[in-house]
Structures are given as C-alpha cells and as structure tokens.
py3Dmol code that shows the C-alpha trace and the ligand (Angstrom):
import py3Dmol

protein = """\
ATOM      1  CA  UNK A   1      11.622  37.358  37.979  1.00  0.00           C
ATOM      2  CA  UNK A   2      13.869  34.170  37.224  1.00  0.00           C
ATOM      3  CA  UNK A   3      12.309  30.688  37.603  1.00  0.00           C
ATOM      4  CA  UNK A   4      14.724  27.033  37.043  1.00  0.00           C
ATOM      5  CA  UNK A   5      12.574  24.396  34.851  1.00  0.00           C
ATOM      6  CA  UNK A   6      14.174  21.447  33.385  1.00  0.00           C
ATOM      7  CA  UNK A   7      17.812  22.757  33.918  1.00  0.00           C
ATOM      8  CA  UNK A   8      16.823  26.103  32.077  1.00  0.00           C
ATOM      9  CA  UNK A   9      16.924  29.977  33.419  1.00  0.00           C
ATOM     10  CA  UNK A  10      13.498  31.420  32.532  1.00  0.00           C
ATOM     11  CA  UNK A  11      13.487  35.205  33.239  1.00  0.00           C
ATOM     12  CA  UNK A  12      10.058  37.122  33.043  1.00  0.00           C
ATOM     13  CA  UNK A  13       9.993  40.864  32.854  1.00  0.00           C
ATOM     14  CA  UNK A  14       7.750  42.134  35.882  1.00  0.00           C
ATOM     15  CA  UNK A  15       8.071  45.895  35.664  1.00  0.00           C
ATOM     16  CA  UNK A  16       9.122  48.296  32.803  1.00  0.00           C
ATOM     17  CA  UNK A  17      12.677  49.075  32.590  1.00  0.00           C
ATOM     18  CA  UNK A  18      12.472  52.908  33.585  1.00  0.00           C
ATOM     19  CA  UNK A  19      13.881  56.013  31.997  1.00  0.00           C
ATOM     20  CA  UNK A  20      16.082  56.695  35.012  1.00  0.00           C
ATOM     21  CA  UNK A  21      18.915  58.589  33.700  1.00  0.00           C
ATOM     22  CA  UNK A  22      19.296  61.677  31.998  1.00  0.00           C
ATOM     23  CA  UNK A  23      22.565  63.299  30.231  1.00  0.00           C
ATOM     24  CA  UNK A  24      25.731  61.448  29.620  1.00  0.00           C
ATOM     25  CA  UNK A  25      28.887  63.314  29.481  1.00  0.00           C
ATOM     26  CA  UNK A  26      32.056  61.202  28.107  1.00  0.00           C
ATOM     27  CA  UNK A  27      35.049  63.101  30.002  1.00  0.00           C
ATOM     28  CA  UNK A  28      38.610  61.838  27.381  1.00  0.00           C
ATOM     29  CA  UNK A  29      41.012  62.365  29.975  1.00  0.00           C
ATOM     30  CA  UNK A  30      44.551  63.297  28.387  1.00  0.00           C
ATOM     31  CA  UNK A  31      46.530  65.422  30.737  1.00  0.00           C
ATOM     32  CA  UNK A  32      49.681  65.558  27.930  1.00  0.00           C
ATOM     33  CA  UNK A  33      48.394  66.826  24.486  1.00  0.00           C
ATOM     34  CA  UNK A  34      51.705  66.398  23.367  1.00  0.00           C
ATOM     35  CA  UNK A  35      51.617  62.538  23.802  1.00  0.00           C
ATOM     36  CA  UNK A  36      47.895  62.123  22.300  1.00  0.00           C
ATOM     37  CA  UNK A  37      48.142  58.618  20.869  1.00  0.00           C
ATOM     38  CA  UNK A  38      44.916  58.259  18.864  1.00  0.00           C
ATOM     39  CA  UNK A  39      43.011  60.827  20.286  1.00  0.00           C
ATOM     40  CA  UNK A  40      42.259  62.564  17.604  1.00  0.00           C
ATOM     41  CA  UNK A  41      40.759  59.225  15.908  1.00  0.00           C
ATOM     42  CA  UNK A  42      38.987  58.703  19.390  1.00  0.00           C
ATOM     43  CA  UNK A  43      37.971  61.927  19.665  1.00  0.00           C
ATOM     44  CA  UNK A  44      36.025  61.669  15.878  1.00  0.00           C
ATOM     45  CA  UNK A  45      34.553  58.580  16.836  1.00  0.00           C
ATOM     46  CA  UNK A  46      32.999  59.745  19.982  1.00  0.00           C
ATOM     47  CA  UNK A  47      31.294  62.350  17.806  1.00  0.00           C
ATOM     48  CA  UNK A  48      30.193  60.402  14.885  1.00  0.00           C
ATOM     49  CA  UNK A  49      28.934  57.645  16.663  1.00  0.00           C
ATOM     50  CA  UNK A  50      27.436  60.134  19.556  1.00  0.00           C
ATOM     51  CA  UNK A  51      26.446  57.718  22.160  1.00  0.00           C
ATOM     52  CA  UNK A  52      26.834  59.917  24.708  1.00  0.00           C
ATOM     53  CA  UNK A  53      25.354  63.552  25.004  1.00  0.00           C
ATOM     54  CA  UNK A  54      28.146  65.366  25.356  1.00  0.00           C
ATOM     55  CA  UNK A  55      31.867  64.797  25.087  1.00  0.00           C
ATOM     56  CA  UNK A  56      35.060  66.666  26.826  1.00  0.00           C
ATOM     57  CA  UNK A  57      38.804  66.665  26.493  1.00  0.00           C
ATOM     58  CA  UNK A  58      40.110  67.274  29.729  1.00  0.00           C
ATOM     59  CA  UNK A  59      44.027  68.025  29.730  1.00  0.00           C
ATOM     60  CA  UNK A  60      46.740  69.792  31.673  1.00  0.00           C
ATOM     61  CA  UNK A  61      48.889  71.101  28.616  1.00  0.00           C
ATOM     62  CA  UNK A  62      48.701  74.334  27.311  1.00  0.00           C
ATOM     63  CA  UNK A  63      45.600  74.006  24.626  1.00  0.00           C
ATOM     64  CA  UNK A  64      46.395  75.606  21.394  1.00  0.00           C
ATOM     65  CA  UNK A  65      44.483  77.038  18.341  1.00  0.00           C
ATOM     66  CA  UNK A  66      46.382  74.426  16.260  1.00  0.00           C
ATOM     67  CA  UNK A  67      45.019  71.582  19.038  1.00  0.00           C
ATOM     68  CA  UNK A  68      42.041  73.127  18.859  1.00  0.00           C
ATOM     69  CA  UNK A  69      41.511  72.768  15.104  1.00  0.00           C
ATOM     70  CA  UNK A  70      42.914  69.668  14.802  1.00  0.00           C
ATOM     71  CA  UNK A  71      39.837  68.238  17.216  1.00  0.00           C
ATOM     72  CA  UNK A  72      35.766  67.735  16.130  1.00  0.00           C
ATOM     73  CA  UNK A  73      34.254  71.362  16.860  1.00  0.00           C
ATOM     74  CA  UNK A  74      31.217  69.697  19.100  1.00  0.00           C
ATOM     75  CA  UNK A  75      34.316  68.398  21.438  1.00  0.00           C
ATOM     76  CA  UNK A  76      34.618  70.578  24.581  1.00  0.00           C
ATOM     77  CA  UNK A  77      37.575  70.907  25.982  1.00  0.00           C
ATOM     78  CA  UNK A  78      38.310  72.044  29.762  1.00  0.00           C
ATOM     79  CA  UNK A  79      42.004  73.104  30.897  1.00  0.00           C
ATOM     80  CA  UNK A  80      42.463  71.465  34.708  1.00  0.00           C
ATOM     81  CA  UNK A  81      44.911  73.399  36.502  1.00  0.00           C
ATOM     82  CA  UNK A  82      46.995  72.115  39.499  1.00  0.00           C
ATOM     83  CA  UNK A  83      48.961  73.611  42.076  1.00  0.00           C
ATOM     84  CA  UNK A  84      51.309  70.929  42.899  1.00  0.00           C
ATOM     85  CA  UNK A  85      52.954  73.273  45.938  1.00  0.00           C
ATOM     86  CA  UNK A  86      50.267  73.491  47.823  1.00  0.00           C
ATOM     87  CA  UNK A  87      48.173  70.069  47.869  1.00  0.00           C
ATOM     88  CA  UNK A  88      45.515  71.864  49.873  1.00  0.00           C
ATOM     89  CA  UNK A  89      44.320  73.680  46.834  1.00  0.00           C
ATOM     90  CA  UNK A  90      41.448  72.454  44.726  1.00  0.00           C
ATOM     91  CA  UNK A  91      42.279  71.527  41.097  1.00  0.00           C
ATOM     92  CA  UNK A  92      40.558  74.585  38.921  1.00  0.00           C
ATOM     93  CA  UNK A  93      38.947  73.709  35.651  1.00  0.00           C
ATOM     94  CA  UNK A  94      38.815  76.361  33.057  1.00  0.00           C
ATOM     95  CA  UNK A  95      36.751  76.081  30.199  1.00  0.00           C
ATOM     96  CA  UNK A  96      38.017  76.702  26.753  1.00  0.00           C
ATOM     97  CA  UNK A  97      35.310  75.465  24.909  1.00  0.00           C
ATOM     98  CA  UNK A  98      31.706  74.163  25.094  1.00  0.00           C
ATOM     99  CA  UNK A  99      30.882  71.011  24.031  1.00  0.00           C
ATOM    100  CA  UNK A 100      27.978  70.701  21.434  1.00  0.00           C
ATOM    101  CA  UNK A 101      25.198  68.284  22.288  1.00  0.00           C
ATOM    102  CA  UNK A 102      25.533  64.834  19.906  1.00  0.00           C
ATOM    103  CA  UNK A 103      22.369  64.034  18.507  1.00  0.00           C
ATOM    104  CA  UNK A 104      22.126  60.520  20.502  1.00  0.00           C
ATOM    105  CA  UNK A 105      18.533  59.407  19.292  1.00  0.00           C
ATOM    106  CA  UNK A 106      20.070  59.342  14.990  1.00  0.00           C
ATOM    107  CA  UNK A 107      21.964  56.577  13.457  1.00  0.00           C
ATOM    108  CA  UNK A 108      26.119  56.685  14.706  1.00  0.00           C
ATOM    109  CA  UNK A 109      29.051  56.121  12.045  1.00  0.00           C
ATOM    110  CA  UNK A 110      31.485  53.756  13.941  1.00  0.00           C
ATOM    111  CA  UNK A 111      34.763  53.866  11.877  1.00  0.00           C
ATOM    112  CA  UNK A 112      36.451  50.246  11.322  1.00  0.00           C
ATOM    113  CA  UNK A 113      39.217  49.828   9.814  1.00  0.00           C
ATOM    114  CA  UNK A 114      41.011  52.414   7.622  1.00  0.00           C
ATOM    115  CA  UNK A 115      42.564  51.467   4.367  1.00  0.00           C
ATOM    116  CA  UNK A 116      44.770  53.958   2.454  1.00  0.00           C
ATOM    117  CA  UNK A 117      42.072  56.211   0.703  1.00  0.00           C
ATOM    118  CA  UNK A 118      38.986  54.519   2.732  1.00  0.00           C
ATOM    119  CA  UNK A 119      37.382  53.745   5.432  1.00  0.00           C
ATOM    120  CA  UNK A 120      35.188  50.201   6.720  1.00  0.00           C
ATOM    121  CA  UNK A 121      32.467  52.118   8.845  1.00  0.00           C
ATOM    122  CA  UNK A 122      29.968  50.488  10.592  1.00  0.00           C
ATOM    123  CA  UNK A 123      25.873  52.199  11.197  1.00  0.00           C
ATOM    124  CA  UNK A 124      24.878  51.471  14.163  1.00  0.00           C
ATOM    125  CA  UNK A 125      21.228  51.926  14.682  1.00  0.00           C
ATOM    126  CA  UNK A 126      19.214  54.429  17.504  1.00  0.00           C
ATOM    127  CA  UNK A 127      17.925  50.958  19.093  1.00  0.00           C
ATOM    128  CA  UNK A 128      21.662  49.380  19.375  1.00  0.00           C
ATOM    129  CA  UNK A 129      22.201  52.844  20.933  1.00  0.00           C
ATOM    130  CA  UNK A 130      20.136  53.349  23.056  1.00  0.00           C
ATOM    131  CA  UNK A 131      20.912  49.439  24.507  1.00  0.00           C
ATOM    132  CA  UNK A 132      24.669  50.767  24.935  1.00  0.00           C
ATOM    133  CA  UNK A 133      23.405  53.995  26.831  1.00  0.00           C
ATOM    134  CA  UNK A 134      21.933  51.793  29.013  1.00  0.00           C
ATOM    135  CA  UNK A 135      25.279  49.701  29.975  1.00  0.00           C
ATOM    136  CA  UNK A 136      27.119  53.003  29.936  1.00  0.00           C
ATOM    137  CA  UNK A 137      24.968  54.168  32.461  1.00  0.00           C
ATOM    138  CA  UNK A 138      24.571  51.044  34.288  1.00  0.00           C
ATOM    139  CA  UNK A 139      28.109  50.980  34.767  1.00  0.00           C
ATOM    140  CA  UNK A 140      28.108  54.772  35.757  1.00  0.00           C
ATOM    141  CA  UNK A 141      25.592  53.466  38.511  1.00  0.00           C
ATOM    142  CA  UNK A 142      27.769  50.090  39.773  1.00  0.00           C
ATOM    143  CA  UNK A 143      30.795  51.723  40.086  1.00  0.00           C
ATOM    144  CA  UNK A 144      31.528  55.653  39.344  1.00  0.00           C
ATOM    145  CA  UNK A 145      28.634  56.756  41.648  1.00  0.00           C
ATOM    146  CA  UNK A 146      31.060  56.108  44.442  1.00  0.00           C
ATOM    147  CA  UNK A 147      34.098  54.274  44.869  1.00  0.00           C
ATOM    148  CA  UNK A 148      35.374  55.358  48.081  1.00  0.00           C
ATOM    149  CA  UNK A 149      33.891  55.682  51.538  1.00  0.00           C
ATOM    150  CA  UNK A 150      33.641  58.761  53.866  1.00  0.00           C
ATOM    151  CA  UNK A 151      37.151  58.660  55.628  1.00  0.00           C
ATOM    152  CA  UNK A 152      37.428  57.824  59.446  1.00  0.00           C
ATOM    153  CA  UNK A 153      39.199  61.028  60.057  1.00  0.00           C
ATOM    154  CA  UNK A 154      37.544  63.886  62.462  1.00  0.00           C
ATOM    155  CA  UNK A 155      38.580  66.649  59.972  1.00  0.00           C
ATOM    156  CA  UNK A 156      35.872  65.011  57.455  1.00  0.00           C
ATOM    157  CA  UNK A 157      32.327  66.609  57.503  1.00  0.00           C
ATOM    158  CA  UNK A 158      29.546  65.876  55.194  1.00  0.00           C
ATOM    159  CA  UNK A 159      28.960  68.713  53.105  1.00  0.00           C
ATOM    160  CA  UNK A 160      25.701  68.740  51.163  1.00  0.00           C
ATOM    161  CA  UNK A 161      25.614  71.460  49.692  1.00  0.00           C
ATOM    162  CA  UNK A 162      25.617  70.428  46.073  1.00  0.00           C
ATOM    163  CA  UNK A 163      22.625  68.419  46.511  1.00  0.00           C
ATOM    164  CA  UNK A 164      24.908  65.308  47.035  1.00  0.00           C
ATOM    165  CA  UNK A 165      26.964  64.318  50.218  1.00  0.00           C
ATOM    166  CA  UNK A 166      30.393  64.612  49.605  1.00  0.00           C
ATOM    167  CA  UNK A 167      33.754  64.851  52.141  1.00  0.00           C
ATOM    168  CA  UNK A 168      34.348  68.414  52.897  1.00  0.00           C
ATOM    169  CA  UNK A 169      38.153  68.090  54.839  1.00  0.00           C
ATOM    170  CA  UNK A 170      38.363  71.547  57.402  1.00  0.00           C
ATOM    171  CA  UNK A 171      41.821  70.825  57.486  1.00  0.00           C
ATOM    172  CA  UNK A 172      42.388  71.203  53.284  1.00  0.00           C
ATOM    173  CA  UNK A 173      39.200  73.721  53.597  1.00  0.00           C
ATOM    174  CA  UNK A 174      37.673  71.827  50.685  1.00  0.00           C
ATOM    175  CA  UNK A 175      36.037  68.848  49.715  1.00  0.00           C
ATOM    176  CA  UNK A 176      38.889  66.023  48.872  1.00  0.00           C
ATOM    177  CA  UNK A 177      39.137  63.369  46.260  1.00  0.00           C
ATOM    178  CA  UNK A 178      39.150  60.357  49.565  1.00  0.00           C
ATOM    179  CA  UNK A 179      40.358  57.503  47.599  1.00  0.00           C
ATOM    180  CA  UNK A 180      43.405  60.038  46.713  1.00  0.00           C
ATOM    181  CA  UNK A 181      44.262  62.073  49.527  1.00  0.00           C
ATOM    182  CA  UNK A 182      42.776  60.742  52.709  1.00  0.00           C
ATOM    183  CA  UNK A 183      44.347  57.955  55.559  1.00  0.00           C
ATOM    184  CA  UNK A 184      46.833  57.949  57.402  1.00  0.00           C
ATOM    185  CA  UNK A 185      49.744  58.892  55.270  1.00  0.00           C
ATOM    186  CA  UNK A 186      48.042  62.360  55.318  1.00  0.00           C
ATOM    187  CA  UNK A 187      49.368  65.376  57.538  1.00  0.00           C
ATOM    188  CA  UNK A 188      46.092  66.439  58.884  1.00  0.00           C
ATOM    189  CA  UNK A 189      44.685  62.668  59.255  1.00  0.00           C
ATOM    190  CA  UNK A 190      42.952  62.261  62.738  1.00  0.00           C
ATOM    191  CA  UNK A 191      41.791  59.275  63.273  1.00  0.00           C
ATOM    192  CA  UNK A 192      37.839  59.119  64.345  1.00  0.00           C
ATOM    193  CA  UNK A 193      34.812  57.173  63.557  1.00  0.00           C
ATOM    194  CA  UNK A 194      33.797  57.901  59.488  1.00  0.00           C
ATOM    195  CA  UNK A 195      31.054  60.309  59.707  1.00  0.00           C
ATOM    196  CA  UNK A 196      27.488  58.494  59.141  1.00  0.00           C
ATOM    197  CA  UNK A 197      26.342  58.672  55.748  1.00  0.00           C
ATOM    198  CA  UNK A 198      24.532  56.755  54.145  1.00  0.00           C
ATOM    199  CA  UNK A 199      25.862  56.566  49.989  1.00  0.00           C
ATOM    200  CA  UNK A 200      23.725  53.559  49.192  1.00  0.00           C
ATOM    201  CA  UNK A 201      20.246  55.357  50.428  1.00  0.00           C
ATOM    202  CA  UNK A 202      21.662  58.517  48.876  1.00  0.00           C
ATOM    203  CA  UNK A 203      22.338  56.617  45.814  1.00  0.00           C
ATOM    204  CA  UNK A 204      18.593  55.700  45.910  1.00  0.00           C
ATOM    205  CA  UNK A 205      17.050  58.656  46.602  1.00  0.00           C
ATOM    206  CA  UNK A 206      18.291  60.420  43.136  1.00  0.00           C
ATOM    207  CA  UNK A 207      17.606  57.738  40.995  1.00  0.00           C
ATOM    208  CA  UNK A 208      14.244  56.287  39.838  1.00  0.00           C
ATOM    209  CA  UNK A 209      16.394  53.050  39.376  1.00  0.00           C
ATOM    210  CA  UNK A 210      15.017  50.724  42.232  1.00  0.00           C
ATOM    211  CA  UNK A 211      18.062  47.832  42.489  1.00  0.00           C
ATOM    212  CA  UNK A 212      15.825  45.592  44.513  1.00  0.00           C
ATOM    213  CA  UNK A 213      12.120  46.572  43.911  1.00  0.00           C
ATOM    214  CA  UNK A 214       9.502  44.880  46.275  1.00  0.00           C
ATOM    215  CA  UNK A 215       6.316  42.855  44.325  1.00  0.00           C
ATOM    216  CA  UNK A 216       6.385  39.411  43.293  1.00  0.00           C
ATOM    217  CA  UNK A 217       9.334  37.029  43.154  1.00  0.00           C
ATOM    218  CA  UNK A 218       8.645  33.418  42.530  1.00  0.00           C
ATOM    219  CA  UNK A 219      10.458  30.189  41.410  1.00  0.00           C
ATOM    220  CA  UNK A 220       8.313  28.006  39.208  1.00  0.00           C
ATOM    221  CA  UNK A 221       8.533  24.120  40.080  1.00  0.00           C
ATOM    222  CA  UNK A 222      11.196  22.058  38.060  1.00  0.00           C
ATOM    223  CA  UNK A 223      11.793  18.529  37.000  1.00  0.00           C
ATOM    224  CA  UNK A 224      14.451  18.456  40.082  1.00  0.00           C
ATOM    225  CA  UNK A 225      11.912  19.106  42.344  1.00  0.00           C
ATOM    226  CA  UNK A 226      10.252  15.799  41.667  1.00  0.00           C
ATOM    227  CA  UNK A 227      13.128  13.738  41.515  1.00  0.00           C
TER     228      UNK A 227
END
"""
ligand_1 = """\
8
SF4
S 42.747 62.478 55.855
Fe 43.612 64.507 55.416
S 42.528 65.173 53.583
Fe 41.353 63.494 54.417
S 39.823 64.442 55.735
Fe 41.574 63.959 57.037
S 42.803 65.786 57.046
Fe 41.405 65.972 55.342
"""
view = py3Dmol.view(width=600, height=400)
view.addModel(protein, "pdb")
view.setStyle({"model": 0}, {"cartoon": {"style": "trace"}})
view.addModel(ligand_1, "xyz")
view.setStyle({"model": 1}, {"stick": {}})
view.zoomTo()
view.show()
C-alpha cells in the first residue's frame, strides 16, 4: 500500500512477497559460432555467477568437440535446425548436451575487469541473488510471457495441449511463432475475428503472482489535504 504525507511516498508491505516462480533457464542465443564475440567470457560468467538455474547455448552452426571444450561443461548446448525451403516446417532443436544445474542459493564470482595475469572479481552474495532472480523473473512475467496476440486469421486455433494456449495455424499444421509469421503478408492469412483467448487470465491462472490482489488499499491524510 502507498500513502502521500508531507510531499513523501510511504509504501507499507501488506502481504508477503510469494515464492511464485520456479526454474530459470538463461537461453545465449548465438546462431554463428564462428562469429562468437565474447561468448566464451559470457558464457563463464553465467556459470560462475549462476543466477539462473540452468544455462543454454542455442546456435545454428555445426557444434564441434573443439567448441565444445572451449565452453564451461555445466553449459548446455542445443543445435536449432531450420528448413529455410519450406517455411511450414517447425524449427527442430537437437540436443547436444545437458546443461548442469548452477548452484543458485551459494555465493556467484562476477568477473570485472581483467588485467594481464589477473582478474578484479566481484562476490556477490545469495541475498543480492536472490533480489536479481526476482527482476529476472519479473521481467520474464512483464514481457516474455507473451508478446504477441492470437492472430485474426481463421486458420488460427487455440491449441492447449501443452498446458498453455498457444496458436496452432492448420494451414502450416503447427503452432507458429505470431509476431513472426502471421498477418497479412502471409500466403495462408484469412482474415477472421482472433480466436477468444484470454492470455492475461491464463497468465494468472499459472502463477501464484497476484498483479492486483484485493484487501486493503488506503491513502493516509497529508499536509495538502489541509491546505
Ligand atoms: S497468418 Fe499464416 S501462419 Fe498465421 S495462422 Fe494464418 S495461415 Fe497460419
């Protein structure tokens, strides 16, 4: 609850924060492994620091036993195949290697700066960790739960399957990536009312993150009120 007194925010915790997500997986996306920048150096610090649960390299290029040992061992890395003739066809992900789990409740190692023959690290603490969990997953909630809405096209169905509503096309024969391959620009696009689903109720339903929970909101009195 936030209350305005003498100019100043005032905000009182009414209900515990809950524990409302679970695993985090941090996906490195680098579809050319031979352009890696700093990956490697990213790659390390993701593990040291382990803020998140689990961590995957996700690429298109051929992955090598050299790439492989040049990356941490608890990386996992997953090969995405496309078929760029036929845009009907799913991307397939094959997996080359697990990734470990990072042990996310222990101190993390964030390297600095390097200097030649050492390193400026910083130890960042469970606590500090567990605080930028939270904003990871925050985020996660705000914006990568959905981005896109159902598309207004008749060959769009709801397919629930997977325990989450997502837009099976019967034209592709597959669920689509909207944002990237749906409107008009699209052979099969037929343009129709977007089928009724509700994301933000669905969004609600699997977490036990309540955006807007009911109980007490009040606004204490302030100087300006008496002026
Ligand atoms: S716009 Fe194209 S890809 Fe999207 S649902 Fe319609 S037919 Fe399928």
């Amino acid at each position: 609850a936030a209350s305005a007194a003498s100019g100043r925010d005032h905000v009182r915790q009414v209900a515990r924060y809950p524990d409302w997500y679970d695993r985090i997986v941090g996906i490195e996306n680098k579809p050319d492994l031979g352009r890696p920048g700093d990956l490697e150096a990213q790659l390390r610090t993701d593990v040291s620091l382990a803020l998140v649960d689990e961590v995957v390299l996700a690429t298109e290029s051929y992955v090598t036993r050299a790439h492989l040992n040049r990356i941490p061992a608890e990386v996992g890395v997953w090969r995405i195949h496309r078929d760029d003739s036929d845009s009907r066809q799913p991307l397939a992900i094959e997996e080359i290697r697990e990734p470990a789990s990072l042990p996310v409740d222990k101190r993390g190692i964030e390297p600095l700066e390097s200097h030649p023959g050492r390193t400026e690290i910083e130890v960042v603490a469970p606590a500090a960790k567990a605080r930028a969990r939270r904003r990871i997953a925050e985020r996660a909630y705000g914006k990568g739960w959905r981005t896109y809405d159902f598309p207004a096209c008749s060959a769009c169905l709801p397919d629930e399957s997977s325990g989450a509503a997502l837009p099976y096309c019967e034209w592709k024969g597959r669920v689509v990536d909207a944002a990237a391959e749906c409107g008009p620009s699209c052979s099969g696009y037929d343009a129709a009312g977007a089928p009724d689903v509700d994301l933000a109720a669905e969004r609600d339903r699997r977490t036990a993150w309540e955006a807007d929970p009911g109980g007490k909101r009040r606004q204490q009195s302030g100087l300006g009120d008496f002026s």
